[in-house]
C-alpha positions as CSV (number, residue, x, y, z in Angstrom):
1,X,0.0,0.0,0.0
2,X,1.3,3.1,-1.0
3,X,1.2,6.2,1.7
4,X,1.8,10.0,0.5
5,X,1.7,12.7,2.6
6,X,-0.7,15.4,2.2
7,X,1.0,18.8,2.5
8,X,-0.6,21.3,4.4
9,X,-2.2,24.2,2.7
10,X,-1.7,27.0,4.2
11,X,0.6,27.7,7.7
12,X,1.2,31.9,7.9
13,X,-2.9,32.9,7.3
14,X,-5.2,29.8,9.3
15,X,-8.1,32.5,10.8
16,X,-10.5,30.7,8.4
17,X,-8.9,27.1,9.2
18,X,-10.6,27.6,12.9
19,X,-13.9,28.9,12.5
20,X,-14.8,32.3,13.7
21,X,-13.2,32.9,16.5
22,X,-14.7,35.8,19.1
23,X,-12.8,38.1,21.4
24,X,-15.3,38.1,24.2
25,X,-17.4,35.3,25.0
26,X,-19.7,37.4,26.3
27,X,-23.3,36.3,25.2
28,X,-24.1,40.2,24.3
29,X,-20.7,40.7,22.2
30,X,-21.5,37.7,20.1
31,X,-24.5,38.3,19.4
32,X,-23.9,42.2,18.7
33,X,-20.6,40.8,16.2
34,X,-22.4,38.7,14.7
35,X,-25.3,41.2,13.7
36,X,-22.9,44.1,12.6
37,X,-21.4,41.9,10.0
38,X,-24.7,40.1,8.8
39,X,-25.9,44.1,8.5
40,X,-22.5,45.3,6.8
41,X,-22.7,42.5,4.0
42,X,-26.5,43.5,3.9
43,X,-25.5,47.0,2.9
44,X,-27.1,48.1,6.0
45,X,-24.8,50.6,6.8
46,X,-25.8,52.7,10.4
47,X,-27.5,49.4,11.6
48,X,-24.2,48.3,11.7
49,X,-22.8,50.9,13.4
50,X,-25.3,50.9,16.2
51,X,-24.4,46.9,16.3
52,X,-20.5,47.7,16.6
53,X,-20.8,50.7,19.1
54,X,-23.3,47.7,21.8
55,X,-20.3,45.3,20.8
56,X,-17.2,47.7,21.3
57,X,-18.8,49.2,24.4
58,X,-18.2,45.5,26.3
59,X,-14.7,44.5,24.1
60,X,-12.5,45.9,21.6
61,X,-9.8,44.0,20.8
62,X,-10.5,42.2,17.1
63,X,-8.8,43.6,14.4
64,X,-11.0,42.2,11.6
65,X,-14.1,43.4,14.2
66,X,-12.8,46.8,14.4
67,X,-12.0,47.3,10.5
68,X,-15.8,45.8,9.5
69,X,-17.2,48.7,12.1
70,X,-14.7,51.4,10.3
71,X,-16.1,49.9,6.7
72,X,-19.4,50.7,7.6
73,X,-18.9,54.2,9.2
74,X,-16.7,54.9,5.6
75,X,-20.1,53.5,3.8
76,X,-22.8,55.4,6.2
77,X,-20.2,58.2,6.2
78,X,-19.2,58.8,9.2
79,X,-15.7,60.6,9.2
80,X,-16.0,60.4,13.0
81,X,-16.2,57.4,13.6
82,X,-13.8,56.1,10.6
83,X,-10.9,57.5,12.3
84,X,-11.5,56.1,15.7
85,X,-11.8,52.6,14.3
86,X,-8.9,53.0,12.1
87,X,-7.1,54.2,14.3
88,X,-8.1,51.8,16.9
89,X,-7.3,49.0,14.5
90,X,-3.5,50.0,13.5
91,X,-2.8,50.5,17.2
92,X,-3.6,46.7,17.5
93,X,-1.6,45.7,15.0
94,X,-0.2,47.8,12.0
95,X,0.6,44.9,9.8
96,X,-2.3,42.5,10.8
97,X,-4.9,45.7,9.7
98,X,-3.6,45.7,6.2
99,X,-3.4,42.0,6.1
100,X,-7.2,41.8,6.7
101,X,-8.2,43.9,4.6
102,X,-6.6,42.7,1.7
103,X,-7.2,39.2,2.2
104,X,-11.1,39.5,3.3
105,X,-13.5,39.4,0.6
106,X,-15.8,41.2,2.2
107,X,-13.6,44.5,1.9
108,X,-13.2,44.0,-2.0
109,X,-15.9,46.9,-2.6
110,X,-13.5,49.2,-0.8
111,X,-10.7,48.5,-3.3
112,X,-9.6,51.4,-4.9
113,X,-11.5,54.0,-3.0
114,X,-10.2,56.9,0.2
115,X,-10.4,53.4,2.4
116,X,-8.3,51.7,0.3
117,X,-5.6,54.5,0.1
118,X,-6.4,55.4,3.7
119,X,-5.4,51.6,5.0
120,X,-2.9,51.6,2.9
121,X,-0.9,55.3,3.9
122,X,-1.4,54.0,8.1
123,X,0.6,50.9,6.9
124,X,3.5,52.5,5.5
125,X,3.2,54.7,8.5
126,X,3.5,52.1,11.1
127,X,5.9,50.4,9.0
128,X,8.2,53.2,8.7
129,X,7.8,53.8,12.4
130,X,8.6,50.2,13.0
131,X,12.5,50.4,11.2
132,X,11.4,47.5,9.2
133,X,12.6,47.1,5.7
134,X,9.8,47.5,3.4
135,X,11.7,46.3,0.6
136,X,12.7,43.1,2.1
137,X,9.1,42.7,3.2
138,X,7.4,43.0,-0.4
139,X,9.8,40.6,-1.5
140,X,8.9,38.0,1.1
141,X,5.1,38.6,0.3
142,X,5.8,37.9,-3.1
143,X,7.3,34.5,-2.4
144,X,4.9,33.5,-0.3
145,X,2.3,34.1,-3.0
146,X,4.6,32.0,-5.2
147,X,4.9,29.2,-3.0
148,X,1.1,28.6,-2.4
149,X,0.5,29.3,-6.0
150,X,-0.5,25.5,-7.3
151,X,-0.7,24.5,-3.4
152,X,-4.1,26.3,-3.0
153,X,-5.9,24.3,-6.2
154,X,-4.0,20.7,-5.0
155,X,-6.9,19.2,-2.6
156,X,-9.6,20.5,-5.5
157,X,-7.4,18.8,-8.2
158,X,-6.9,15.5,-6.2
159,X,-10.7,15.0,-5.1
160,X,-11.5,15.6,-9.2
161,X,-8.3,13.9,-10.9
162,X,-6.8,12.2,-8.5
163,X,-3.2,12.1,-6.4
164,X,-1.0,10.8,-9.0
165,X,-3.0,12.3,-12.2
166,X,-1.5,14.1,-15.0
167,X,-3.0,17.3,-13.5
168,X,-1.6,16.9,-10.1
169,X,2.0,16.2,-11.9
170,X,1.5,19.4,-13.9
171,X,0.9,21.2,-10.5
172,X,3.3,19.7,-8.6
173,X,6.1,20.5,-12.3
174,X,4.9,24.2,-11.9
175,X,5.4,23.9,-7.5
176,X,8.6,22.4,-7.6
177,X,10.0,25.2,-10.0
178,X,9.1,27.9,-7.8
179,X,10.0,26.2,-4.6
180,X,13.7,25.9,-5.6
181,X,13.8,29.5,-6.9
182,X,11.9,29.9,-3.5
183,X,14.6,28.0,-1.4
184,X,17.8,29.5,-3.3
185,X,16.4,33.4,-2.4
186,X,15.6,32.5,1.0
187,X,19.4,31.5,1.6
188,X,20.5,34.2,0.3
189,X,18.0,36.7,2.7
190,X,19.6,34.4,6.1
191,X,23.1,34.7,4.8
192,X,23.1,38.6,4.5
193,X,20.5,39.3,7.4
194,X,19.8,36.3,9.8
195,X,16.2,35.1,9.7
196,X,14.0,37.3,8.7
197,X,11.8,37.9,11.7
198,X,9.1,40.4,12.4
199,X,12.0,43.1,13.2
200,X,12.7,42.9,10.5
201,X,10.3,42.1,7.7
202,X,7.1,43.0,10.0
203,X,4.6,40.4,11.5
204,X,2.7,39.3,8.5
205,X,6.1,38.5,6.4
206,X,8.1,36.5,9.4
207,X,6.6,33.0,8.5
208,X,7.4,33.7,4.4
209,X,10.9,32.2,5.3
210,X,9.6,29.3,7.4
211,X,7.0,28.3,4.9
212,X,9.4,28.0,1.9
213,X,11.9,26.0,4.9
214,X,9.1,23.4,5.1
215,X,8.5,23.0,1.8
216,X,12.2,22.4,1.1
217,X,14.1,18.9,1.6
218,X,14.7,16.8,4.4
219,X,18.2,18.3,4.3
220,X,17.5,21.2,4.3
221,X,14.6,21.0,7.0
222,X,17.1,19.0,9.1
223,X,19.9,21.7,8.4
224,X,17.5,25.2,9.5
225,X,15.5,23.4,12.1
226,X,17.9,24.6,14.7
227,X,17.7,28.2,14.4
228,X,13.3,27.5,13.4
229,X,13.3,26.4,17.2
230,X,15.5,29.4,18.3
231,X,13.3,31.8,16.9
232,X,10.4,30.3,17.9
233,X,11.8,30.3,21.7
234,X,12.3,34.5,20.9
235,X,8.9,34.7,19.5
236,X,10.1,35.3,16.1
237,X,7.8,31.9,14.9
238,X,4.8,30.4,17.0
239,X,6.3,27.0,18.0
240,X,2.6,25.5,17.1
241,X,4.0,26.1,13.2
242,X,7.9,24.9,14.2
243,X,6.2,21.9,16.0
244,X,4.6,20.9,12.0
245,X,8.5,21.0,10.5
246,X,9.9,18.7,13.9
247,X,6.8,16.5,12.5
248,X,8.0,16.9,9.0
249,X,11.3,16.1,9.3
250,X,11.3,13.0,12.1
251,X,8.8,11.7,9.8
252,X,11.2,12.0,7.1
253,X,14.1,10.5,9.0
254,X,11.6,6.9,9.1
255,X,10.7,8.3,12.7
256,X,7.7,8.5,14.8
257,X,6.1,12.1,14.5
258,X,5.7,14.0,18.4
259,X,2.6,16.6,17.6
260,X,0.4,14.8,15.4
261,X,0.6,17.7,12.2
262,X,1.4,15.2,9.5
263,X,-1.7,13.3,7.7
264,X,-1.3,10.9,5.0
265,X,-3.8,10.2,2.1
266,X,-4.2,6.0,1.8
267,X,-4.4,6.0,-2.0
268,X,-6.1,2.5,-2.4
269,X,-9.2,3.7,-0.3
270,X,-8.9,7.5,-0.3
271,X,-8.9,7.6,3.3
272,X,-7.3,10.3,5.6
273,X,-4.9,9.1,8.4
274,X,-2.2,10.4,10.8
275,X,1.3,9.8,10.4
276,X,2.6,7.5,13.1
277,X,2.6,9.4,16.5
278,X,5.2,8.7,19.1
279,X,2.4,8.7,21.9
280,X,-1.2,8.3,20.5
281,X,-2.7,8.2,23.7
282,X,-1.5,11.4,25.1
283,X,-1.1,13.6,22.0
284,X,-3.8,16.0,22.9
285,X,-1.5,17.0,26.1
286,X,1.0,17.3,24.1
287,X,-0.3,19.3,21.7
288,X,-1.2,22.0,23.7
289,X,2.4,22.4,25.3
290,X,2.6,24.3,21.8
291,X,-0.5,25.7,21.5
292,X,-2.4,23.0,19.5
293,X,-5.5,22.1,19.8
294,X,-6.7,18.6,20.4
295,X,-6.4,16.4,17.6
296,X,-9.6,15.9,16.5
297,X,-10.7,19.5,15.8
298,X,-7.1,19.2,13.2
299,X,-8.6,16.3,11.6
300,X,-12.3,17.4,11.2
301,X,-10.9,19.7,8.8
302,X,-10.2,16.7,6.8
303,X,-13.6,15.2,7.8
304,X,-12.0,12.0,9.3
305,X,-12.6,10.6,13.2
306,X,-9.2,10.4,15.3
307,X,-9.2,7.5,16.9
308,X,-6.2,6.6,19.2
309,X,-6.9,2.9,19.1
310,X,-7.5,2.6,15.6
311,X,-4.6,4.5,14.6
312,X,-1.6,2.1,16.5
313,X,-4.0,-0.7,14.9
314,X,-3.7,0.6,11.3
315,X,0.7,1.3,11.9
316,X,1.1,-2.1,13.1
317,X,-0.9,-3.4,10.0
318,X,1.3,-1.1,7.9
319,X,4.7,-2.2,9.5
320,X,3.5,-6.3,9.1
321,X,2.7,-5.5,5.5
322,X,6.4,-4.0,5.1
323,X,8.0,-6.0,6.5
324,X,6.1,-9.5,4.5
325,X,7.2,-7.2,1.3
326,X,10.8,-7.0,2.5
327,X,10.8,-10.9,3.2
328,X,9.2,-12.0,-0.4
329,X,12.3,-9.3,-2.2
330,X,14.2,-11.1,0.1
């Protein structure tokens, strides 16, 4: 039986990987969330206000909360209120603000308007003001486009064609192209600057050069996990993203994986599975040591059941099969 990994998606942006997640959970906030952004992609412009000022008078701490309430006081046209939520939002986080806007679809209607411009002139601002290097930055976000180019249409091309179809192998021709280009730059950035972290690259760009790391070989994962770990200890990298390369790479080295981040695909049934885990029984403990959540809210986004039992069942099968294979070459 042949076992292939199924590379994750998407690492640096996972907001919609979770669900909707609230910053209160406070009955009143949800609720009053909930209804300012069911009235804002309604076009119901000072009902969402009045919805945003109940929910911002208990908690205001959400970004992507705060920059739907300034959207609709830019569409009701409320100057007053614009700037208090913009400015509310890029006191949060500078880089996070712009990072929203641009990747929510909801905002597209704002595109090219005094929003737009607005969002983007408080970027540069708290860029500038942050002595990061813009240029560096742009480049990174550029390659990290690049490298989930043909990544983001790979589970929509397998379900259709298949794993080992011509149009996967087209994907994966177009993939590897870019992630060697990818790879080479990213060498090239750490020689001349150390890893570039959120001092210097900004928040939203600091996991560019970890995502193109993982997606490299195993000698090349083995070689940078070091200074991964390192960063993560200074906060550079969460350690819930380093703890998916330490899964990568003692997977790759025929170990047992620690965290539980690595699924394989079974391609004679289709079925999802976990990658052999080191301690089945106590993963979800483990898990959260780096800020993971249990293990079957990871695999629900796959739609399969974890099942502790199950899964040191289905390794033991796997390793008997081997090793009868082994003995009939033998």
């Amino acid at each position: 039986m042949k076992n292939y990994i199924l590379f994750l998606l998407f690492i640096s942006f996972s907001i919609h990987l979770s669900g909707q997640q609230f910053s209160s959970t406070d009955p009143d906030y949800i609720k009053f969330v909930k209804a300012g952004e069911a009235a804002l992609n309604a076009e119901k412009y000072d009902s969402c206000l009045v919805y945003y000022k109940d929910a911002f008078q208990i908690k205001q701490t959400s970004i992507l909360s705060t920059l739907r309430g300034a959207a609709c006081a830019y569409s009701a046209g409320n100057k007053e209120i614009l700037d208090q939520y913009l400015s509310i939002a890029f006191e949060l986080n500078w880089d996070q603000t712009k990072m929203i806007f641009d990747r929510y679809e909801e905002f597209r209607y704002l595109d090219e308007t005094a929003f737009e411009t607005r969002i983007q002139t408080e970027w540069e601002k708290g860029a500038i003001e942050s002595g990061i290097n813009l240029t560096l930055m742009a480049e990174l976000n550029e390659i990290a486009i690049t490298d989930q180019l043909q990544r983001k249409e790979m589970r929509g091309v397998r379900e259709k064609f298949g794993w080992q179809s011509p149009q996967m192998d087209s994907l994966w021709k177009l993939q590897n192209i870019s992630d060697s280009l990818n790879l080479n730059r990213i060498e090239e950035i750490i020689a001349e600057y150390g890893y570039p972290g959120p001092s210097l690259v900004g928040p939203s760009a600091a996991s560019t050069a970890f995502m193109v790391i993982q997606h490299s070989n195993q000698e090349k994962q083995e070689q940078y996990l070091p200074m991964l770990k390192e960063q993560a200890d200074k906060g550079a990298l969460r350690w819930s993203s380093v703890a998916l390369m330490i899964d990568r790479v003692l997977l790759g080295k025929g170990e047992k994986q620690i965290y539980g981040s690595q699924i394989f695909t079974d391609q004679e049934t289709g079925e999802y599975y976990f990658g052999e885990i080191e301690t089945p029984l106590a993963v979800d403990s483990i898990r959260a040591t780096v800020g993971l959540g249990p293990l079957q809210e990871y695999a629900d986004h796959w739609n399969f059941t974890w099942d502790a039992d199950k899964h040191i069942s289905r390794h033991k099968k796997i390793k008997e099969k081997k090793a009868m294979a082994e003995k009939k070459e033998d």
